[in-house]
C-alpha positions as CSV (number, residue, x, y, z in Angstrom):
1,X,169.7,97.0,91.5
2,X,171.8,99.1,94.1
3,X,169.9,99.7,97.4
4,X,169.6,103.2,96.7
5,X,168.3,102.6,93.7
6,X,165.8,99.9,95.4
7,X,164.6,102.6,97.7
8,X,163.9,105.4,94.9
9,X,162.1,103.0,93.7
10,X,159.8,102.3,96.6
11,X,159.3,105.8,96.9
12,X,157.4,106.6,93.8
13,X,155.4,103.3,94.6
14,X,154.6,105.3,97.7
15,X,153.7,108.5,95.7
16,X,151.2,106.5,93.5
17,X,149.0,106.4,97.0
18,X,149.4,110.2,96.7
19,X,146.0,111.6,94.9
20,X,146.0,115.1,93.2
21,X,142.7,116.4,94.8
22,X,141.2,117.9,91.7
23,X,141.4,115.2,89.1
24,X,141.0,112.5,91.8
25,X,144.1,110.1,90.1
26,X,147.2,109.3,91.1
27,X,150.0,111.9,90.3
28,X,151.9,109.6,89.1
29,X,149.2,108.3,86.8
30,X,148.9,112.1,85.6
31,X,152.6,112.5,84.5
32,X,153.2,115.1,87.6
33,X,156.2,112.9,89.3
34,X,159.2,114.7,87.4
35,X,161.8,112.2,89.2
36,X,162.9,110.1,92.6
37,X,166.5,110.0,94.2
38,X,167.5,108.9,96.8
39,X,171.2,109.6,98.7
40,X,173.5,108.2,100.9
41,X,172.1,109.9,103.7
42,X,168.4,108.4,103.3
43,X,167.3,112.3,101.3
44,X,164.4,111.4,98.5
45,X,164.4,114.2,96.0
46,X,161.1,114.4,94.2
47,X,160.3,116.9,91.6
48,X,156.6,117.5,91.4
49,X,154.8,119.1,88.1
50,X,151.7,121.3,88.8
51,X,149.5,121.4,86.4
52,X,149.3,125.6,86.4
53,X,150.6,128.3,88.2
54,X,149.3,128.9,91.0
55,X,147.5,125.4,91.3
56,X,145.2,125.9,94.2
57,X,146.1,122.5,96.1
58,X,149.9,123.0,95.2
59,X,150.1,123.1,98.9
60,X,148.4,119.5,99.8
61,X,149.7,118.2,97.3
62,X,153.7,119.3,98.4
63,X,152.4,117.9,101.7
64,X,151.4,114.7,100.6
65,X,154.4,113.7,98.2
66,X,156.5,114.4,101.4
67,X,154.7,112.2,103.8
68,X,154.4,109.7,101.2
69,X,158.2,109.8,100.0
70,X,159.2,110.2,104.6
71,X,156.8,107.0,105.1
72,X,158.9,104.4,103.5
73,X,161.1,103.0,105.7
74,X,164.8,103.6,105.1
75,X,164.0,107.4,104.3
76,X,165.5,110.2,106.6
77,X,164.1,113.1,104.6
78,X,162.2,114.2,101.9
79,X,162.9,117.2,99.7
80,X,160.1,118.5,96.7
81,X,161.0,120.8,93.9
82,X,158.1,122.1,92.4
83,X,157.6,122.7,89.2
84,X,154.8,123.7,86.6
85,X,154.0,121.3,83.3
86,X,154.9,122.5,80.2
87,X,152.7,123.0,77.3
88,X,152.9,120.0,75.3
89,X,152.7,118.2,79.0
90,X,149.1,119.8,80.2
91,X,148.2,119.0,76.2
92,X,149.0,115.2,76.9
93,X,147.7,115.2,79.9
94,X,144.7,116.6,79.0
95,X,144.9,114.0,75.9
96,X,145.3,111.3,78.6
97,X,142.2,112.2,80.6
98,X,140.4,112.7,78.0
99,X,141.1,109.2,76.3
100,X,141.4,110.5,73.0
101,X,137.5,110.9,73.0
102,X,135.9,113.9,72.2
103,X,134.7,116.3,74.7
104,X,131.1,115.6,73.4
105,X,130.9,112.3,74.1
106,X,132.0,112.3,78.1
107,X,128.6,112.0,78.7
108,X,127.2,110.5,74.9
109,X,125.6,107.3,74.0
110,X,128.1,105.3,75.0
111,X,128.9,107.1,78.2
112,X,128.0,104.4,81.7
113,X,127.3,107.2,83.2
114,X,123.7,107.4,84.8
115,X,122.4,111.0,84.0
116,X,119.6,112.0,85.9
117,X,117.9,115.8,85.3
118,X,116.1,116.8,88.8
119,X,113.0,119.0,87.6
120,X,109.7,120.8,88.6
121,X,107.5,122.6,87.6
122,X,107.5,125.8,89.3
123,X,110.2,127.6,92.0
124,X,110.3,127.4,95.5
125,X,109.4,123.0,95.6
126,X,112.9,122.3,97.1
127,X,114.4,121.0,94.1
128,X,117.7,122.8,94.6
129,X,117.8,121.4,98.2
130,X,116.9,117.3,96.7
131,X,119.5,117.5,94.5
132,X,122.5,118.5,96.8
133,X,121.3,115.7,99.6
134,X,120.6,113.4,96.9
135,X,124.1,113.9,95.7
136,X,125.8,113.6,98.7
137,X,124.1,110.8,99.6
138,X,125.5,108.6,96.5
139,X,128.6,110.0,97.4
140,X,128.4,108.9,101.0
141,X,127.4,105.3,99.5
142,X,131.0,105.1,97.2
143,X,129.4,106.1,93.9
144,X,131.5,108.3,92.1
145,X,128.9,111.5,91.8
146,X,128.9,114.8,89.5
147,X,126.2,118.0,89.7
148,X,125.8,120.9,87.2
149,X,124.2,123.5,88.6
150,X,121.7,124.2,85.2
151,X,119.7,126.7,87.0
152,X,121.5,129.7,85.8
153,X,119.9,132.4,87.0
154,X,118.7,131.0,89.7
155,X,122.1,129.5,90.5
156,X,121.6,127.9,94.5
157,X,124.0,124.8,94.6
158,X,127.2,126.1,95.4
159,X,126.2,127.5,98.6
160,X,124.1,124.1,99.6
161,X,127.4,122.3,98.9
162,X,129.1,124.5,101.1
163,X,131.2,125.4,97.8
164,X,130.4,129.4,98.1
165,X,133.7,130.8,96.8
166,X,134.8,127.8,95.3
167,X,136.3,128.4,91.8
168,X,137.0,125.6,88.9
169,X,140.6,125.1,88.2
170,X,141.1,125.7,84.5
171,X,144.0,123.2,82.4
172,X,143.9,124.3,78.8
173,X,140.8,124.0,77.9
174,X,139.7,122.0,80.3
175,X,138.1,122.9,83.6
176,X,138.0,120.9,86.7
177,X,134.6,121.3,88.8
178,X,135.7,122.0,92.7
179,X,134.6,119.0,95.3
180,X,132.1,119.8,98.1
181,X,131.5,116.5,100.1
182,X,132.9,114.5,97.7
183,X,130.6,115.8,94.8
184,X,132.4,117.4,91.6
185,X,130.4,120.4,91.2
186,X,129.3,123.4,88.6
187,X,127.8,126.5,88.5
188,X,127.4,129.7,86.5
189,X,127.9,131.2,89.8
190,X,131.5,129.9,90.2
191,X,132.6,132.2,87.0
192,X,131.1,135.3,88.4
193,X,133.8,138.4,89.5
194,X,134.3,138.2,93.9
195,X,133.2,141.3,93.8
196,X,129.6,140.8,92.7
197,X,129.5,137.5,93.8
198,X,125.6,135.8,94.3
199,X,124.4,139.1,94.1
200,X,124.5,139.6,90.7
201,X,121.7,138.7,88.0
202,X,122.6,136.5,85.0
203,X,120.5,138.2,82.6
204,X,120.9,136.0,79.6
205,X,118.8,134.4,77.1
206,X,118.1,130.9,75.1
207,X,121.3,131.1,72.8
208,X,123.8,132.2,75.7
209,X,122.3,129.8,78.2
210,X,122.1,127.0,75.5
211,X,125.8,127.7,75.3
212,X,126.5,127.6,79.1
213,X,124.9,124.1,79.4
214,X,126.6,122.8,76.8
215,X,129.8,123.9,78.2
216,X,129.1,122.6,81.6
217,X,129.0,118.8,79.7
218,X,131.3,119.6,77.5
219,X,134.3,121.8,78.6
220,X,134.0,120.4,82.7
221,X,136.1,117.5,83.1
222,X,134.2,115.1,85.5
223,X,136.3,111.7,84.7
224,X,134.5,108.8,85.2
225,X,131.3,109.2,87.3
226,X,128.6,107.0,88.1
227,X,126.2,109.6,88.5
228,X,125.8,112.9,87.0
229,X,122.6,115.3,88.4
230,X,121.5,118.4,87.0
231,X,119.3,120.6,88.6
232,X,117.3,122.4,86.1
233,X,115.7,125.7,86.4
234,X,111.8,125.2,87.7
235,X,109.3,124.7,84.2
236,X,109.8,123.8,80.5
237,X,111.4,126.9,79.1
238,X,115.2,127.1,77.3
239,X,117.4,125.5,79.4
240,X,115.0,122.3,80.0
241,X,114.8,121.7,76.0
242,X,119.0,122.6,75.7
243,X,119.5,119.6,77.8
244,X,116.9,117.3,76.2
245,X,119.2,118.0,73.4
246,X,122.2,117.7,74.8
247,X,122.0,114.6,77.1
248,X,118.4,112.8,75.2
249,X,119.8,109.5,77.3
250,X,119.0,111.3,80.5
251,X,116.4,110.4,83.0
252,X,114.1,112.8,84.3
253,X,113.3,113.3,88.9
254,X,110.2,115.5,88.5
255,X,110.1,117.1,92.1
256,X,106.5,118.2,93.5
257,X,104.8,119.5,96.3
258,X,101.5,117.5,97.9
259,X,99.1,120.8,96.8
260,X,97.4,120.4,93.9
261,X,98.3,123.6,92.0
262,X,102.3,122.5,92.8
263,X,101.5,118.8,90.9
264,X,99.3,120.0,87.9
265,X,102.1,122.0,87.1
266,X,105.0,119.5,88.0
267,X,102.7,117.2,85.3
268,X,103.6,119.7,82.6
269,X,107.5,119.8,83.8
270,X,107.1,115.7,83.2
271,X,105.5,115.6,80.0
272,X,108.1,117.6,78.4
273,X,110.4,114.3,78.8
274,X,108.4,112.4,76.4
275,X,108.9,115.2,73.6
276,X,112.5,115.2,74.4
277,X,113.0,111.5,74.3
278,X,114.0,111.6,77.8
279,X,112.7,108.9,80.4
280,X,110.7,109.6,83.7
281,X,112.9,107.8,86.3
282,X,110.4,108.7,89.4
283,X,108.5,111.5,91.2
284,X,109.4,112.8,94.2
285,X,106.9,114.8,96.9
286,X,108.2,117.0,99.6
287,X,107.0,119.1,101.8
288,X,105.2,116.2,102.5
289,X,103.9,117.0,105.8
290,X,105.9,118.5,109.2
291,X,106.5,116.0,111.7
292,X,104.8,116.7,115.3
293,X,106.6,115.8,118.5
294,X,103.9,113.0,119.0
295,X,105.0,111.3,115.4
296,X,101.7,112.1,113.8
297,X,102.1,114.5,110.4
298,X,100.3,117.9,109.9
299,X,99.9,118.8,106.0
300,X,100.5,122.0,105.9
301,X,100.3,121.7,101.5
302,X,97.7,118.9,101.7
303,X,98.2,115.4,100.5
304,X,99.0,113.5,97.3
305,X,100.0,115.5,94.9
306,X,103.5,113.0,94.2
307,X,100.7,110.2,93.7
308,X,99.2,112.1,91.7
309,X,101.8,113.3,89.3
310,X,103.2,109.7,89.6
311,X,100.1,108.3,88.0
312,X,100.0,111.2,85.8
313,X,103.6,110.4,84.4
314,X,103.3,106.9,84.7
315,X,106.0,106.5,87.0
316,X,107.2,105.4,90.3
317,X,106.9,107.8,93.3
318,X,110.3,107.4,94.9
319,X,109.5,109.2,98.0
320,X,108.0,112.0,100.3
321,X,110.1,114.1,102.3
322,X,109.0,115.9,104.8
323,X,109.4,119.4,105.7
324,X,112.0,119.6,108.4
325,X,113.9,123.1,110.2
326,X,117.5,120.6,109.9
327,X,116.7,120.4,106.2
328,X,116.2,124.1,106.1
329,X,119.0,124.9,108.0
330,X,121.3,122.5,106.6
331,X,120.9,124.3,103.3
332,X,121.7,127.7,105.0
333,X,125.0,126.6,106.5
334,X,125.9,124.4,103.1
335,X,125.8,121.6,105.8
336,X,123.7,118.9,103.8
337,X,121.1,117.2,106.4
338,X,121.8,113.4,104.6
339,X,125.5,114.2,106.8
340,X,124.7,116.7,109.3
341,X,121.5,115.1,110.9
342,X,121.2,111.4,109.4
343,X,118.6,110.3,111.6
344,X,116.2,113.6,110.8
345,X,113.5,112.5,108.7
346,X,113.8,114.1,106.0
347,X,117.2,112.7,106.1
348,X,115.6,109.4,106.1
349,X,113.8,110.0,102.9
350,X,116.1,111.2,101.0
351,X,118.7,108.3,102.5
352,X,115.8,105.9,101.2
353,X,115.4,107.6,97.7
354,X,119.5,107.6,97.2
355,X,119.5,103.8,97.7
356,X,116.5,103.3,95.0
357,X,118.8,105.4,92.4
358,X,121.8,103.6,93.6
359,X,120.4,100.1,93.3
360,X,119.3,101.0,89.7
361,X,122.8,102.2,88.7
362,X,124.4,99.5,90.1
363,X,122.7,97.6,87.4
364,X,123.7,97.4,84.0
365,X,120.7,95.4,82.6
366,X,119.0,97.4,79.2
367,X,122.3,99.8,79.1
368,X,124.4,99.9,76.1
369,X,128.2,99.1,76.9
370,X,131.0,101.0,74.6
371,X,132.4,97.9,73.1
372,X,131.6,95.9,69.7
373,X,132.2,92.6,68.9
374,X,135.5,91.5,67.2
């Protein structure tokens, strides 16, 4: 090999460091490298395929194919002609993320992903709030973590994940979920006009939002995730049974309050599990008390309504979190406390519950591989 043609060649090793930000894979792994060249004068050309027009990180990604292609030594200047795919190319790419499988079974039987449902029984428990911290809090801990946003009218996950505005990128017929904190997220509220934006009401019933679910774990490319977390919609109505359906290997965070009324009702949100074939994979309490500048805990909704629901549901009680303004205004500012305040404790809590899910993904112990014997 010439030298030239030995430095080409160490530039597109360099551009397989460069990761499109969507798909979270190499470009080069996705077919979007269109060609390296080097001249006399140390000039790397580099074509670079977007996967649409108008890619939204065609910028950052022209950025990082020309510091990737300056950065090896020998290389005076880097020049990127951008380009879109074809076709036949975003159909065999698509074919190439996809594996061949069909989009039903991303997340079937065989799937190693951990699916876990976040529910309650009735509104205004925090669930929303859980499942963005808990999220994030994988995340922050290297696991590779999804969330659909299954509360469709009541759609609040975008904005915790400071995503508000954020729209899916669409190849084919396959859409990628936008990235807040290193989550791949999804929400009905994503496909909504600009102009109406949060304000509007999804008025919609059990066929349409049966329809929306399954496309969220259908149609949403997440690629290979350790986690996925839904946040359902607060009781046992359509959209509860629609994903009992759709996912019956999922497990099933029932989220309480510590008042009574809150966990009689969570009980019911439980129960619905076992008629689903779904599994109870712990309880969690919060509002569990404000913290008082001395340490001690007032309980301003009373006391042990996540035991009690635990024992109800026969399951653990992963933990209590306590109510907390950071939480609160964490949620406001789409600034999740598990990142912005750590050492709050709520924070804590939820910090504690992430490593309990995480330890329990880690293992593979009673899960069913995708392989067969020869």
């Amino acid at each position: 090999m010439s030298p030239l043609t030995d430095l080409a060649a160490a530039v597109a090793d360099a551009l397989g460091g460069v990761v499109d930000p969507e798909i979270r894979r190499p470009i080069t792994e996705l077919g979007m490298v269109a060609g390296v060249s080097v001249d006399a004068e140390g000039t790397a050309s580099v074509g670079l395929k977007l996967t649409i027009v108008g890619c939204p990180a065609a910028e950052s990604l022209e950025r990082s194919v020309r510091e990737a292609a300056l950065g090896v030594r020998g290389v005076t200047r880097a020049d990127v002609a951008v380009t879109v795919m074809t076709p036949t190319e975003r159909r065999e790419l698509t074919e190439r993320l996809r594996r061949g499988r069909a989009r039903t079974a991303q997340f079937g039987p065989d799937s190693l992903t951990r699916v876990l449902v976040v529910a309650s029984g009735k509104g205004g428990v925090g669930k929303s709030t859980l499942t963005a911290n808990l999220a994030v809090g994988l995340a922050a801990r290297g696991l590779t973590v999804g969330v659909v946003d299954a509360d469709v009218h009541g759609f609040s996950i975008p904005g915790l994940l400071g995503l508000g505005g954020a729209r899916p990128t669409r190849v084919d017929d396959m859409i990628l979920p936008p990235i807040g904190y290193g989550v791949k997220t999804i929400s009905i509220g994503m496909f909504l006009d600009e102009e109406s934006g949060s304000r509007r009401a999804v008025a919609w019933r059990g066929p349409m939002l049966h329809r929306a679910i399954q496309q969220f774990v259908t149609d949403v490319f997440f690629g290979d995730l350790d986690v996925l977390l839904l946040d359902l919609p607060p009781g046992t109505g359509d959209v509860a049974l629609s994903v009992g359906q759709l996912l019956p290997q999922s497990e099933v965070i029932v989220v309480t309050t510590p008042q009574a009324a809150a966990a009689e009702v969570a009980v019911r949100a439980g129960s619905l599990a076992a008629q689903t074939g779904q599994r109870i994979a712990g309880v969690i309490e919060n509002m569990a008390g404000l913290v008082q500048p001395d340490g001690s805990v007032l309980p301003l909704f009373g006391s042990g309504g996540g035991a009690t629901v635990a024992a109800a549901l026969d399951a653990p009680l992963l933990g209590s979190v306590p109510l907390s303004v950071a939480l609160r205004e964490g949620g406001d500012a789409g600034a999740p406390v598990v990142l912005s305040h750590p050492d709050d404790p709520a924070a804590r809590a939820i910090q504690a519950i992430a490593v309990q899910l995480q330890e329990r993904t880690d293992s593979l112990a009673g899960r069913k591989l995708p392989v067969s014997p020869a």
